[in-house]
NUKOL-657532 format. One record per residue (C-alpha): residue in one letter; y, x, z. Coordinates in Angstrom, 1 decimal. Each point is the difference from the previous one (the first is absolute). Layout:
BEGIN
res A, py Y, px X, pz Z
...
! end
This chain:
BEGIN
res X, py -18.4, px -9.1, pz -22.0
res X, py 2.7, px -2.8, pz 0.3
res X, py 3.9, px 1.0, pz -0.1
res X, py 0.1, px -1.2, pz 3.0
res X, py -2.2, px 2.6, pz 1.7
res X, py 1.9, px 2.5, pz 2.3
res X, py -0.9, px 3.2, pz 1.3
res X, py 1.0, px 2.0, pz 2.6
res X, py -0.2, px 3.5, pz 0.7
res X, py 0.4, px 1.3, pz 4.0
res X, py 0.7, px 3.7, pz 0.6
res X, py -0.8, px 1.3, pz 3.5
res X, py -3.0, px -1.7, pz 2.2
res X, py 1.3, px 0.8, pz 3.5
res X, py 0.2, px -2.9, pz 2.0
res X, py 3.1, px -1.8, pz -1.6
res X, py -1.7, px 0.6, pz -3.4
res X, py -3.4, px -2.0, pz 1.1
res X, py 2.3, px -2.4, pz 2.0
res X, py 1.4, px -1.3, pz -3.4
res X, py -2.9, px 0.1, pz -1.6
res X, py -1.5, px -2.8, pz 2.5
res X, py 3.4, px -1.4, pz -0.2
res X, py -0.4, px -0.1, pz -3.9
res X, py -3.5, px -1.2, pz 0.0
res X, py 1.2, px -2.9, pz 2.9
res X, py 2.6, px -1.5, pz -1.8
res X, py -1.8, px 0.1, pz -3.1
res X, py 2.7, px 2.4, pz -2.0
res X, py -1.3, px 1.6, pz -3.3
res X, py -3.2, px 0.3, pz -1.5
res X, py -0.7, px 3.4, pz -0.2
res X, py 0.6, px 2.8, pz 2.8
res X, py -0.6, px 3.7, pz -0.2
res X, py 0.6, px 2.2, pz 2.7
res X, py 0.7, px 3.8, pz -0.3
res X, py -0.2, px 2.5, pz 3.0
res X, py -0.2, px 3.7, pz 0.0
res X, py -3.4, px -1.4, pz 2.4
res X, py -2.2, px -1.4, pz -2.5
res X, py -2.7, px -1.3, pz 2.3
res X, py 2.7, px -1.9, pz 2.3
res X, py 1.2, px -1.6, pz -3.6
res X, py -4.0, px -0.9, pz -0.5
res X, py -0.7, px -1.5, pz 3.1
res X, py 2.7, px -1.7, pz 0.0
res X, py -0.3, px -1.7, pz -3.3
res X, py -3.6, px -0.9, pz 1.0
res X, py 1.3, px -1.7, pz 2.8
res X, py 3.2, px -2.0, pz -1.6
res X, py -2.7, px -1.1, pz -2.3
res X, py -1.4, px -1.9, pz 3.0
res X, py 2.9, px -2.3, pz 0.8
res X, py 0.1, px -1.2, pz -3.6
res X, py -2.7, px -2.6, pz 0.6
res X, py 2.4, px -1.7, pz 2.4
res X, py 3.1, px 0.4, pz -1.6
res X, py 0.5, px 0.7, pz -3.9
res X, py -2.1, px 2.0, pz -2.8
res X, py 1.3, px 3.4, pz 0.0
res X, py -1.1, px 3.1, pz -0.9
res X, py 0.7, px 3.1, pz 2.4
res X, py -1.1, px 3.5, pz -1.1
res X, py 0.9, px 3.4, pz 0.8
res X, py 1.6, px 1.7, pz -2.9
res X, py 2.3, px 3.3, pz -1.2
res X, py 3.5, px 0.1, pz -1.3
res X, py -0.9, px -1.1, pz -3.9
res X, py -0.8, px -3.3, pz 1.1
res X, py 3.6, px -0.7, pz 0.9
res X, py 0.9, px 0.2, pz -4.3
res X, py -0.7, px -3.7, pz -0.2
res X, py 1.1, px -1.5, pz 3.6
res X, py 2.8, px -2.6, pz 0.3
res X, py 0.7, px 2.5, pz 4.0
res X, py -0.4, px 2.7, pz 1.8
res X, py 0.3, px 0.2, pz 3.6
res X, py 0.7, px 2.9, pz 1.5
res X, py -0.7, px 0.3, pz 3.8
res X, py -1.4, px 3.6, pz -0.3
res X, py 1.8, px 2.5, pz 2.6
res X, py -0.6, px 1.5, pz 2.9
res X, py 0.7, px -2.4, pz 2.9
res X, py 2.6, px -0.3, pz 2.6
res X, py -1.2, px 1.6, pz 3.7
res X, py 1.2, px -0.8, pz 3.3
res X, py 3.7, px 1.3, pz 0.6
res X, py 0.2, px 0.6, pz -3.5
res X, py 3.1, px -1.8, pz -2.5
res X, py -0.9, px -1.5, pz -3.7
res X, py 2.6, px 3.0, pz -0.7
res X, py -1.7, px 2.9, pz 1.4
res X, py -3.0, px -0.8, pz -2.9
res X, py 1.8, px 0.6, pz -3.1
res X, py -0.8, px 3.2, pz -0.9
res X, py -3.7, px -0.4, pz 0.1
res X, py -0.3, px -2.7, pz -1.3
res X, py 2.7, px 0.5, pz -3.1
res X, py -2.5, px 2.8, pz -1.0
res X, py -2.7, px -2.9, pz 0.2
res X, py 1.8, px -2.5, pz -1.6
res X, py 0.4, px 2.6, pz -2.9
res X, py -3.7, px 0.5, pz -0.2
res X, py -0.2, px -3.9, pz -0.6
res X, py 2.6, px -0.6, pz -2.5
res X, py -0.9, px 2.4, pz -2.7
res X, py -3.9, px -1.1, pz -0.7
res X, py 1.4, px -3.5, pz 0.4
res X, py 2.5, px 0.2, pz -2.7
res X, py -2.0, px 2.6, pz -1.9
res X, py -3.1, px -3.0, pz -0.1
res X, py 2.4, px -2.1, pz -2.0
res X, py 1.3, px -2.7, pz 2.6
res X, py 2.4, px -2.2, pz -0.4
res X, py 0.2, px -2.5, pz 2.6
res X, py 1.9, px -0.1, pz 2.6
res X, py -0.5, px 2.1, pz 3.1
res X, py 0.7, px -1.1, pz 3.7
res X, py 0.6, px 2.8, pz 2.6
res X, py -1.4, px -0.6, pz 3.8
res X, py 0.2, px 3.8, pz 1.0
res X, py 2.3, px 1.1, pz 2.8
res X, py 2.7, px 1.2, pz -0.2
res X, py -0.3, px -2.9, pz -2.2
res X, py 3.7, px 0.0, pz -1.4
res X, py 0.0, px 3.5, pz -0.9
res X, py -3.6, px -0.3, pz -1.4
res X, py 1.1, px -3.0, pz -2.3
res X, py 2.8, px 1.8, pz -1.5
res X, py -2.1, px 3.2, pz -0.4
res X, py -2.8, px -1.8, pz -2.0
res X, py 2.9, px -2.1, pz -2.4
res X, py 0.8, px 4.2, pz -0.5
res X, py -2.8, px 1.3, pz -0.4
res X, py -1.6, px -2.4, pz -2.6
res X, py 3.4, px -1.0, pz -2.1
res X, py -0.6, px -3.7, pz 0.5
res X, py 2.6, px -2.2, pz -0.2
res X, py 1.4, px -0.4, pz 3.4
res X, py -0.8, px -3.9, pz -0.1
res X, py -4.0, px 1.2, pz -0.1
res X, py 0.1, px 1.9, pz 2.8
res X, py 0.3, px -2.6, pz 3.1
res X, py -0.2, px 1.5, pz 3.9
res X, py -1.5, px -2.6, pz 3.0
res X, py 3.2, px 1.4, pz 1.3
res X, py 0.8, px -2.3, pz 3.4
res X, py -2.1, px -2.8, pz -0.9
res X, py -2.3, px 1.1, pz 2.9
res X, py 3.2, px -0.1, pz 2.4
res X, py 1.1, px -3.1, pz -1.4
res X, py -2.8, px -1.3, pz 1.2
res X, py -0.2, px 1.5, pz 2.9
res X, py 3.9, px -1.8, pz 0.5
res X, py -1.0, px -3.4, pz -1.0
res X, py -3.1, px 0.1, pz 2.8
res X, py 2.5, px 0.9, pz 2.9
res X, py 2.6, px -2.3, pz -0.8
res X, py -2.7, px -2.9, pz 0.1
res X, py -1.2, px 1.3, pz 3.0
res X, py 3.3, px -0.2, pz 1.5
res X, py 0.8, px -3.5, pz -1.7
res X, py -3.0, px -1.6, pz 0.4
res X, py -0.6, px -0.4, pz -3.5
res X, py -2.7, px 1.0, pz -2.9
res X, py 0.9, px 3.5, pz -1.4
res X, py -0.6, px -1.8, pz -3.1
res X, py 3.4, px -1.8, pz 0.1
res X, py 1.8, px 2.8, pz 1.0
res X, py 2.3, px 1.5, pz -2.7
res X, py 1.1, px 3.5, pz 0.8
res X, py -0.4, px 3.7, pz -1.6
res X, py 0.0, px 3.4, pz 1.8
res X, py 1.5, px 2.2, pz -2.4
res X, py 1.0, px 3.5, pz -0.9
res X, py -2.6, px 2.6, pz 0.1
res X, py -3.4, px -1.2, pz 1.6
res X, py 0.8, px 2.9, pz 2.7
res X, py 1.8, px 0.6, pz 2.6
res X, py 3.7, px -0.9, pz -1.5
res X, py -0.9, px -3.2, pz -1.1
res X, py 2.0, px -3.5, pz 1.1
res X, py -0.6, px -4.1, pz 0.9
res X, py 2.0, px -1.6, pz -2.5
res X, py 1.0, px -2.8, pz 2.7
res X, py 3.4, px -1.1, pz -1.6
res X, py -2.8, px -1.7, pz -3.2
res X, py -2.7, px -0.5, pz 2.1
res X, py -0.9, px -3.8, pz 0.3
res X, py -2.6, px -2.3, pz 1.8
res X, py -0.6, px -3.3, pz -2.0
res X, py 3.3, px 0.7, pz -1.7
res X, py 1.9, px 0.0, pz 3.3
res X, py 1.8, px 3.9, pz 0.8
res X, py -1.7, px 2.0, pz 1.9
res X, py 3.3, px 0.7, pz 1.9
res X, py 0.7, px -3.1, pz 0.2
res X, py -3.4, px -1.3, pz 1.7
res X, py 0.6, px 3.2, pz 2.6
res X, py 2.8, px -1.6, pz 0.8
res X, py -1.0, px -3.0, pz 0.8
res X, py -3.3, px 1.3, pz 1.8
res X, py 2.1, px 2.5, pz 2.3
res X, py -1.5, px 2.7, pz -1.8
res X, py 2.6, px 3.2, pz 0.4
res X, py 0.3, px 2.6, pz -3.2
res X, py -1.0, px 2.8, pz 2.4
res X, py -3.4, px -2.1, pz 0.4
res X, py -0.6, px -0.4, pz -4.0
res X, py 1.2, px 4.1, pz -0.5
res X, py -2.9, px 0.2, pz 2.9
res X, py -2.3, px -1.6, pz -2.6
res X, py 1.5, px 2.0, pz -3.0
res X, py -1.0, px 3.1, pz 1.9
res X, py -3.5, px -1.1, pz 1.1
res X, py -0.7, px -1.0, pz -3.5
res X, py 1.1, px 4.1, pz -1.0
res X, py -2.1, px 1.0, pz 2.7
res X, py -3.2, px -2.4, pz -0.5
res X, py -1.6, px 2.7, pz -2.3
res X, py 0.2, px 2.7, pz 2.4
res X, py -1.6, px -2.6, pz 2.5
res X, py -2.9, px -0.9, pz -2.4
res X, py -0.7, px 3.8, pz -0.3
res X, py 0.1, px 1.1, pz 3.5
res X, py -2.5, px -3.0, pz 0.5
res X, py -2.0, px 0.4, pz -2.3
res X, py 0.2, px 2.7, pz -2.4
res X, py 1.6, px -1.6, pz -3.1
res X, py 1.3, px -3.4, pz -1.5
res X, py -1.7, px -1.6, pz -2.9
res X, py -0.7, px -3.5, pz 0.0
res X, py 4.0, px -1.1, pz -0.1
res X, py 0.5, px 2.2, pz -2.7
res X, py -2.6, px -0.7, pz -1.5
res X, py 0.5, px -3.7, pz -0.3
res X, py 3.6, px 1.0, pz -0.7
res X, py -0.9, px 1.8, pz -3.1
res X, py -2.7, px -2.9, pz -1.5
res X, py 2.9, px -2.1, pz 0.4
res X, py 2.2, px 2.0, pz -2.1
res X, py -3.4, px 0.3, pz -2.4
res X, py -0.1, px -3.7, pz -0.3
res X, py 3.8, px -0.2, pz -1.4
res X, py -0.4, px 2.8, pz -2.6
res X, py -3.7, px -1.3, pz -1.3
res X, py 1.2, px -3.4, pz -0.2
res X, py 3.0, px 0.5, pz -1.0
res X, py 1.9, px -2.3, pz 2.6
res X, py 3.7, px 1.1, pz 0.5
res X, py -0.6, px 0.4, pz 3.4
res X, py 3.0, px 0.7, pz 2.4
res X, py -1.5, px 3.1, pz 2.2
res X, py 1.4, px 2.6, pz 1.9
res X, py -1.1, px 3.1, pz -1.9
res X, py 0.6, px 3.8, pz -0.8
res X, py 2.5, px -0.9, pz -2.8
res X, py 1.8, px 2.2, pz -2.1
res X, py 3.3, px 0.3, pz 0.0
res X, py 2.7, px -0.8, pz -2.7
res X, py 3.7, px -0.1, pz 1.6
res X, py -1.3, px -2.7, pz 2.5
res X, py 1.3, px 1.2, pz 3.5
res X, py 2.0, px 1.8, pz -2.1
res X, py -3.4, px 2.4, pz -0.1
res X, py -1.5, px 1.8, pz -2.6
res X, py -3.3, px 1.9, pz -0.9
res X, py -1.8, px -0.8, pz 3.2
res X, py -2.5, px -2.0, pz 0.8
res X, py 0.6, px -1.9, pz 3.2
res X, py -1.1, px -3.4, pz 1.9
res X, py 2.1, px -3.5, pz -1.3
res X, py -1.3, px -3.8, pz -1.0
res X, py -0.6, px 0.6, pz -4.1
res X, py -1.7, px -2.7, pz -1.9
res X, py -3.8, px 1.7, pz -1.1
res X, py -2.0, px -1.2, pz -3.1
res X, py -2.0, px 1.3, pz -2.6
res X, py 2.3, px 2.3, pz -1.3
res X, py 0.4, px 1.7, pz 3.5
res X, py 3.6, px -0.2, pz 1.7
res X, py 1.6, px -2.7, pz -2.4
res X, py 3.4, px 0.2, pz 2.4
res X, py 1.1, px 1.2, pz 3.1
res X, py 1.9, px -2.9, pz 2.1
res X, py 2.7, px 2.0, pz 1.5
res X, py 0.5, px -2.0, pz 3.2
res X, py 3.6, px -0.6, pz 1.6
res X, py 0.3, px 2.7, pz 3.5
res X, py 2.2, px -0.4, pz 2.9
res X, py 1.9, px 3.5, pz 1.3
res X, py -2.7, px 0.8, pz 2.2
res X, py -3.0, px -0.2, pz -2.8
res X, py 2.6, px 1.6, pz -2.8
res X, py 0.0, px 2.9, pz 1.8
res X, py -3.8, px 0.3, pz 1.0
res X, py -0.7, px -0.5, pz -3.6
res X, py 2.5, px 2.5, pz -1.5
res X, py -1.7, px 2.6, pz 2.9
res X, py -3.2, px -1.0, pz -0.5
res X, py 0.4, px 1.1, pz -3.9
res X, py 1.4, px 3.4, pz 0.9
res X, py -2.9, px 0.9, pz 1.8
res X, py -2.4, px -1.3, pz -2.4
res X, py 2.1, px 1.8, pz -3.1
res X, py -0.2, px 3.2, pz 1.9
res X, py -3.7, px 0.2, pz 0.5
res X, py -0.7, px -1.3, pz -3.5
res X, py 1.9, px 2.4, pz -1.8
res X, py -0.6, px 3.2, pz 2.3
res X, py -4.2, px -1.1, pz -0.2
res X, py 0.3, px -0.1, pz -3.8
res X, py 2.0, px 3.1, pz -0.1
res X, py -2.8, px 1.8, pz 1.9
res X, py -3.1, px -1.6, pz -1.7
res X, py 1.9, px 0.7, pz -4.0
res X, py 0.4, px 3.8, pz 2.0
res X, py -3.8, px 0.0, pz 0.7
res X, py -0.9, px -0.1, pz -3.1
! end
């Protein structure tokens, strides 16, 4: 085995978890996959049929797997949960799925791992904090998608109303990936040109861009009512974030980062632009708010503190 073989360990093979293992095998990401589920046969079938798509992309090899295989991965991906239904917040799951997250954690740890974890479970800022708790890693090792999702979800509406590729768009959603997160508008730029600026110019109102700020909240709740769930943004989201820890490229991404004093925050976990390598969250980029965004952000936070602490409180109290 070369050093420069990489392996990759996803927990939970609902339909985000599959999604970003044919994201994974797509791009061509690591060489080694195992997948874990409580439903061994989905993991099986599943490998069998990853195993098909490397003919036409890279070699890889997909099998389904328990917990002590994760003792020598680089990551763990953790999408395992129970998933959002219609009418229902990211909020309103934390207390099952704490109680599942805690029933990951331990046989991970206890297998010997020492990689670094990435956290796709909802509500996916408590989550991340919960497992950086739960398994003593340094807070660095423990990195949440956070609101790279809505990001994303951002950067395809503003092209849409500029007329440009969501690929030049430079703009972050953040705050929790929920209900009280923000557009960071007063950094957002197209080609390097403001994004206030080029509204402006374009006769494009503030009440029109907090119109898209609220239908990128909302888009979630619009997938689900359609269809059931949302995986394939998340999904891509999340092998994006792969790709900058596996090879190790300082990446700028909006992520669930821990907090140190930046927002004048503490011991949360909660969505900003951090620069993601091999060693996890190498920094978070605490990026300059107007009034408006100060104030969402410092909100934001209070909510997400609350439910952390008062989950954790209730799972350590269920023991």
């Amino acid at each position: 085995m070369s050093k420069n073989h990489q392996k990759v360990v996803l927990v939970g093979d609902g339909a985000v978890g599959s999604s970003y293992a044919f994201a994974m095998a797509q791009q061509g990401l690591a060489e080694e996959l195992a997948i874990v589920d409580i439903i061994k046969d989905r993991t099986k079938g599943d490998a069998l049929d990853l195993e098909d798509a490397t003919a036409f992309t890279a070699p890889k090899n997909f099998y389904s797997a328990d917990y002590d295989t994760c003792k020598d991965a680089d990551l763990v991906v953790i999408t395992a949960g129970a998933p959002q239904k219609p009418g229902e917040t990211r909020l309103q799951l934390v207390d099952k799925n704490l109680k599942i997250i805690k029933s990951v954690v331990e046989p991970i740890v206890k297998s010997g791992f020492n990689g670094i974890f990435l956290v796709a479970a909802n509500p996916v800022d408590v989550l991340t904090y919960a497992v950086q708790k739960l398994s003593g890693f340094p807070k660095n090792k423990v990195v949440g998608s956070g609101t790279s999702l809505d990001s994303a979800r951002l950067r395809v509406a503003l092209a849409k109303k500029f007329n440009v590729s969501p690929v030049d768009v430079s703009a972050n959603i953040m705050a929790e990936h929920g209900d009280s997160e923000f557009a960071a508008y007063s950094s957002a730029t197209i080609g390097g040109k403001p994004v206030l600026d080029l509204a402006k110019e374009q006769g494009v109102s503030m009440d029109e861009l907090l119109k898209i700020e609220d239908d990128v909240r909302k888009k979630a709740y619009q997938i689900i009512n359609l269809k059931g769930a949302t995986f394939y943004g998340v999904a891509t989201a999340l092998a994006r974030i792969s790709r900058a820890i596996l090879r190790d490229e300082n990446a700028v991404l909006p992520i669930g980062a821990p907090m140190n004093g930046e927002y004048g925050l503490h011991d949360l976990y909660i969505g900003s632009p951090a620069v993601v390598n091999a060693s996890g969250v190498a920094k978070v980029l605490e990026v300059p708010l107007d009034d408006r965004e100060e104030k969402a952000m410092k909100s934001s936070a209070e909510t997400l503190e609350e439910v952390a602490k008062n989950g954790m409180a209730k799972l350590q109290g269920n023991k």
